[in-house]
C-alpha distance (Angstrom), angle and dihedral (degrees) to the residues before:
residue distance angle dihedral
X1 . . .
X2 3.63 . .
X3 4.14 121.7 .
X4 3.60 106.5 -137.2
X5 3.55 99.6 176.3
X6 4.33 125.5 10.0
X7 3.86 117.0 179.8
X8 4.26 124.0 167.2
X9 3.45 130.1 -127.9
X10 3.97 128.2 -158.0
X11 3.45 136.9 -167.5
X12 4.04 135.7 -174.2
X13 3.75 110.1 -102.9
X14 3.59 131.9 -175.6
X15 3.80 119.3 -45.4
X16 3.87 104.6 -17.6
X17 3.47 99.9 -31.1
X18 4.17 122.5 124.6
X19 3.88 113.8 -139.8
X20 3.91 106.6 -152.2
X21 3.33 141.0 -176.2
X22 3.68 147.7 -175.7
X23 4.09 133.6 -119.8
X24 3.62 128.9 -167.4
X25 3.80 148.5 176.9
X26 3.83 106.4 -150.4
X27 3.74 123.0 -176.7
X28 4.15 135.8 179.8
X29 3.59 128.1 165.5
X30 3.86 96.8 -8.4
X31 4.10 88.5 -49.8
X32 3.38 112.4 126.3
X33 4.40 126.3 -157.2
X34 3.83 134.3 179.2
X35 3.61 106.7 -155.8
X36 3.68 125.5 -170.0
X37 3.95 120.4 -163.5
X38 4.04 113.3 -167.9
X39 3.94 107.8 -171.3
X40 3.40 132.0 -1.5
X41 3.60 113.8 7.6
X42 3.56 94.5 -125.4
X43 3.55 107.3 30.4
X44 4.20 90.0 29.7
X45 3.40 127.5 131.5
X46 4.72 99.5 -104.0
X47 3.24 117.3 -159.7
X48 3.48 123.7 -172.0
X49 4.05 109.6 -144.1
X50 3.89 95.7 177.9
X51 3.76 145.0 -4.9
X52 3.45 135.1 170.9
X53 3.99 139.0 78.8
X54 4.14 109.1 -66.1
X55 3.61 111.2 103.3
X56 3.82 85.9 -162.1
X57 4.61 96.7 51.6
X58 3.72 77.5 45.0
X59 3.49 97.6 63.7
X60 3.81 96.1 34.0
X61 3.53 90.3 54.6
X62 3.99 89.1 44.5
X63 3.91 82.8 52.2
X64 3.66 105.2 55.8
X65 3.80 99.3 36.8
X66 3.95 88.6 56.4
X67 4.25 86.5 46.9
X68 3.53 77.6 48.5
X69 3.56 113.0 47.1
X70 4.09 88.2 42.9
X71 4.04 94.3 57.7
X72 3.68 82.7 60.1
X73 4.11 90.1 61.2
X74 4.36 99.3 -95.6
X75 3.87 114.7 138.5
X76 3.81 125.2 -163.5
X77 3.52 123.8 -119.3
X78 3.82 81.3 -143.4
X79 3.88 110.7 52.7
X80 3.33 125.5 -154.6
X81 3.95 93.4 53.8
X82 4.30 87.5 143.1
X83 3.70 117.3 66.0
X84 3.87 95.5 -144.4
X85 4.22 91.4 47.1
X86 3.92 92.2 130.8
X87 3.92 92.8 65.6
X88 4.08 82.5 71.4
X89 3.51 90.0 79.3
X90 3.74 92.7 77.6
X91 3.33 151.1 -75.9
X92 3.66 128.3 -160.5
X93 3.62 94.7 -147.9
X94 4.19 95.7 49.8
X95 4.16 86.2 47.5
X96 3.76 84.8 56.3
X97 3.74 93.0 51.1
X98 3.35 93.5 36.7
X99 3.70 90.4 54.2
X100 3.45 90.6 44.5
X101 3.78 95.1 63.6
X102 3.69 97.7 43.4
X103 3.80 97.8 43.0
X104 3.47 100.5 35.4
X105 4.21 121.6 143.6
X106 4.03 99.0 -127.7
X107 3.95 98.0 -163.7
X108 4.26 81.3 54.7
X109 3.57 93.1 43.8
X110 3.82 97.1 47.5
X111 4.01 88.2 50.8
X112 4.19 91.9 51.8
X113 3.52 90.0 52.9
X114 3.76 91.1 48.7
X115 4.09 88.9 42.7
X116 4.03 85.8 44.1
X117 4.70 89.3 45.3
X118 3.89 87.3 55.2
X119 3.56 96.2 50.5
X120 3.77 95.2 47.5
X121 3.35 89.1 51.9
X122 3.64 98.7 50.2
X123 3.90 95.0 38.6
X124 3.68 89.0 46.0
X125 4.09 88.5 -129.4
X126 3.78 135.3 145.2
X127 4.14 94.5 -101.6
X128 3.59 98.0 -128.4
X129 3.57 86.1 64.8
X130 3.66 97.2 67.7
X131 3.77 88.1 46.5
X132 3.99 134.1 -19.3
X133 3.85 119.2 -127.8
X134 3.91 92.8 -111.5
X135 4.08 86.7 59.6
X136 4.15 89.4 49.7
X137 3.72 80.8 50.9
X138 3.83 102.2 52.5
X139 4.15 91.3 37.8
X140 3.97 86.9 51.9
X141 3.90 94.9 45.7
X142 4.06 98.2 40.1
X143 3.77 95.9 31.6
X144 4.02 104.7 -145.9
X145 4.20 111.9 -142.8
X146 3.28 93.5 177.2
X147 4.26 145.0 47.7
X148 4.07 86.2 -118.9
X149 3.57 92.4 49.1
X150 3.67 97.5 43.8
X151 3.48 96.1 53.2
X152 3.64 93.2 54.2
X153 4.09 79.2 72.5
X154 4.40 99.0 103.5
X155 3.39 107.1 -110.0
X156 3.61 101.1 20.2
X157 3.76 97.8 111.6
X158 4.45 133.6 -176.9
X159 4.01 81.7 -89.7
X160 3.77 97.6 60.6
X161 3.20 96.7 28.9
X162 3.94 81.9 58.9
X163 3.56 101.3 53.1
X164 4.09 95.5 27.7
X165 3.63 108.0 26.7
X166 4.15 104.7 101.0
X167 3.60 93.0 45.7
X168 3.25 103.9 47.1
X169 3.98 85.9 45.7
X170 3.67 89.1 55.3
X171 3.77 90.9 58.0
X172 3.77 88.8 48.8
X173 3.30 96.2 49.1
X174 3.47 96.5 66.5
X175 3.86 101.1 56.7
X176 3.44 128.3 74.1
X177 3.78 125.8 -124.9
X178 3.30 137.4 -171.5
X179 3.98 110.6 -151.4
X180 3.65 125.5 65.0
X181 4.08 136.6 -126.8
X182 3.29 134.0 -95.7
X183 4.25 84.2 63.6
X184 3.93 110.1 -155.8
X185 3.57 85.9 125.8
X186 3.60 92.4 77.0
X187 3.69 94.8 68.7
X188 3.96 79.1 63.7
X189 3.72 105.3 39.8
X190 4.12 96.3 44.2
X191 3.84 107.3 110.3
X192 4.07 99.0 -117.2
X193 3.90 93.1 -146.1
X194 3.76 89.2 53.2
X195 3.98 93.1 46.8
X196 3.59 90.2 52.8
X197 3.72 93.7 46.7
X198 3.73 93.4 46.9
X199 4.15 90.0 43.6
X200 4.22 85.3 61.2
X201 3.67 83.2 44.3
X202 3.38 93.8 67.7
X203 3.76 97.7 41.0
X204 3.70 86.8 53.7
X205 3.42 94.9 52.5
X206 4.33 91.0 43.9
X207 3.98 86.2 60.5
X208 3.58 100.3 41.9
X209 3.92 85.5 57.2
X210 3.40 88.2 58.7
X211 3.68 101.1 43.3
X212 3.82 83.0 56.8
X213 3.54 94.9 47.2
X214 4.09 94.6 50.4
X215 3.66 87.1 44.0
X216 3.90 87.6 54.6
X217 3.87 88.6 42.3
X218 4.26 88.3 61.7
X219 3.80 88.8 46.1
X220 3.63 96.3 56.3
X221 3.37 93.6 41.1
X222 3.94 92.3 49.1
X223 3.79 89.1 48.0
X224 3.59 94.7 49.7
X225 3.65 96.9 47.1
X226 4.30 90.1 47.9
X227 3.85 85.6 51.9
X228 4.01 99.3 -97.4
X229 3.44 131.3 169.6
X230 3.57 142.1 -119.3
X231 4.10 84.7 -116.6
X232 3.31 92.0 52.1
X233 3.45 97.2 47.9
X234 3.53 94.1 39.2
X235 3.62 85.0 58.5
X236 3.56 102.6 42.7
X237 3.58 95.5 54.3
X238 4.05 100.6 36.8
X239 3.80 87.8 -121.9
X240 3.67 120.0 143.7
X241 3.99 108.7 -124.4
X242 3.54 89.1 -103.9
X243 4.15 97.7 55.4
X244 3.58 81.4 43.5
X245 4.12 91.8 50.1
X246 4.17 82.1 49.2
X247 3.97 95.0 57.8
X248 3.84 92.7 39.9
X249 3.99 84.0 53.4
X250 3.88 95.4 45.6
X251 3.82 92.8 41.4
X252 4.28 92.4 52.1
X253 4.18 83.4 47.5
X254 3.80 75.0 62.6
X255 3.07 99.9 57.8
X256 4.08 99.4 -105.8
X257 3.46 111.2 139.7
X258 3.69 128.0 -120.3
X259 3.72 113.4 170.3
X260 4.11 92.2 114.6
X261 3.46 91.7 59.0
X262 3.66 99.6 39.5
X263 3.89 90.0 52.1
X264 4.54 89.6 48.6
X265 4.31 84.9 50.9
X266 3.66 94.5 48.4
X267 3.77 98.7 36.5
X268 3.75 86.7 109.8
X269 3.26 105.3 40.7
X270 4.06 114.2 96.5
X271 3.79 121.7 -97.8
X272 3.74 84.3 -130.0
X273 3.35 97.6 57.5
X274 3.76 104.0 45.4
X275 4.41 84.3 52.2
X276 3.70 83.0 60.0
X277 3.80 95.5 56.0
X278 3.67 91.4 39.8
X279 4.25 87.4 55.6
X280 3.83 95.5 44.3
X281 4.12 89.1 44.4
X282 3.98 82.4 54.4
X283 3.67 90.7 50.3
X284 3.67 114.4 49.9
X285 4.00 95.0 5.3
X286 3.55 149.4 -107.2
X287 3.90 99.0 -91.8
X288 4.02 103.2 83.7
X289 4.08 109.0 28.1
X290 3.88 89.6 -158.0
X291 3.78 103.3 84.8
X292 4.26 86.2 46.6
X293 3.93 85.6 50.5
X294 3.81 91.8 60.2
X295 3.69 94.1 30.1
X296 3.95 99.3 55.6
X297 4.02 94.5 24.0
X298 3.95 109.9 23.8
X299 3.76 130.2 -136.8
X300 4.20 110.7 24.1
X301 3.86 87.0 -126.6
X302 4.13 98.0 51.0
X303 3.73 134.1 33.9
X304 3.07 123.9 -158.8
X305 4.09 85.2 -148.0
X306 3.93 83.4 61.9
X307 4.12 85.0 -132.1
X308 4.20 111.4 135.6
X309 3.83 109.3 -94.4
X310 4.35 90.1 -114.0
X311 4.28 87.0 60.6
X312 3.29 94.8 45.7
X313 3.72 85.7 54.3
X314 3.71 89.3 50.4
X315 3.59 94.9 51.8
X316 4.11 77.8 45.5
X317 3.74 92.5 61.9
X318 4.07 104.1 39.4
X319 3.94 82.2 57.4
X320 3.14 97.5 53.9
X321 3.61 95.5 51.3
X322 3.48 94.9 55.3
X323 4.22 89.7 46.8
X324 3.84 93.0 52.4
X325 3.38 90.3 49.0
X326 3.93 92.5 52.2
X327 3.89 77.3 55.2
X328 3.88 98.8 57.8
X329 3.91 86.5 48.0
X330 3.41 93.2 54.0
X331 3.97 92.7 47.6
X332 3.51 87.2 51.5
């Protein structure tokens, strides 16, 4: 196996001694591995953080293992290993959020999330939405009294603050806090060790995303290719049909294709029917599904095909793959 690229990494151990360790990029025959030796290169503890024949999971995996391995205190002898290094230097916002997180009051936080669960409900809205977790964190760590204060919280815009504002105030209001607003003097107090450590933190985090999302990407297309089903998948993946519709339509923009298992879903669904979707997707477009919904189905609340509104949309979406890509065809 051929090392195509070999860089060390070092650490402070106990007393004066230097921990190090060694990370490569191996390839033979079109297989790829990331190796990672901690120790003594013979006796070390080797790790192997990837292998296999994607160029692009390579690198991923390469990615988040460095983010990784650096939150835990290693250096490179080689800077630079992180494409997006420079944002280190500091930004105001990420010190808030990072602050946020570390300093955060728990009894506050726990009754914004139950504040921000209620209003979901009731609103019928995705909760991070209303508010993410890393904006429960910053409220619950600076404590905001006031509407000036509490949209100095990143992220927490006129909008919100217009529809959420009062009530989150009157949460606020009845903790106590002990730093004060305007807060430059986080950029002081923030422990510089735990920025940096919380910084990698969030890189690791970025590329273990995506390793979960390419891993998801094979599985689909595996599944597809062996004749799955959106149930199946659906299951297999703990993705609602509708985060599962949303990969299938990123994956076909692509260039994947999905004809097999659009033809198994609609199999059962009358010839007549899917020509009336095709006309009403040729008459007031593909872009929003709403105005086909009505058109081929009537009202949003009744069907006349006495199918639930959300498979109807489904049936919506596979068609409409299947018509844009008569489009591109005909473009070509």
């Amino acid at each position: 196996m051929q090392i195509v690229f070999l860089n060390t990494f070092e650490k402070p151990g106990e007393g004066n001694h230097v921990v190090s360790a060694q990370l490569s990029i191996c390839e033979s025959q079109g297989v790829w591995a990331v190796m990672w030796v901690e120790g003594e290169e013979d006796g070390g503890d080797q790790q192997t953080w990837f292998e296999g024949t994607s160029w692009e999971e390579m690198i991923v995996a390469f990615r988040h293992g460095i983010a990784r391995v650096m939150g835990e205190g290693y250096a490179p002898i080689i800077d630079g290993m992180l494409d997006d290094r420079r944002t280190f230097a500091g930004s105001f916002v990420m010190m808030l959020q990072c602050y946020g997180e570390l300093h955060a009051d728990q009894e506050l936080f726990q009754s914004l999330r139950e504040w921000r669960r209620t209003k979901a409900i009731a609103e019928k809205r995705s909760a991070y939405l209303i508010a993410t977790n890393r904006m429960l964190w910053m409220i619950s760590a600076f404590v905001p009294r006031t509407a000036e204060e509490l949209t100095q919280i990143p992220g927490w815009g006129s909008a919100k603050h217009a529809s959420y504002g009062l009530e989150v105030l009157e949460i606020t209001g009845e903790a106590s806090r002990e730093s004060e607003f305007p807060l430059q003097w986080v950029e002081e107090k923030l422990d510089s060790a735990a920025y940096t450590q919380w910084l990698y933190k969030q890189k690791e985090t970025k590329y273990k995303a995506l390793m979960d999302r390419q891993l998801a990407k094979k599985h689909i297309l595996t599944t597809v290719q062996q004749g799955g089903t959106l149930e199946q998948l659906g299951a297999e993946l703990e993705l609602s049909r509708r985060e599962l519709m949303d990969r299938i339509e990123q994956l076909e923009r692509e260039g994947y294709d999905f004809e097999p298992l659009i033809t198994r879903e609609l199999n059962e669904v009358p010839e007549n029917e899917q020509q009336l979707v095709w006309e009403a997707l040729s008459q007031v477009g593909d872009k929003y599904l709403k105005p086909v919904l009505q058109q081929v189905y009537g009202t949003t609340e009744a069907s006349q095909f006495d199918k639930p509104v959300d498979v109807l949309y489904e049936r919506l979406r596979l068609i409409r793959l299947r018509f844009r890509r008569s489009l591109t065809s005909k473009a070509v």
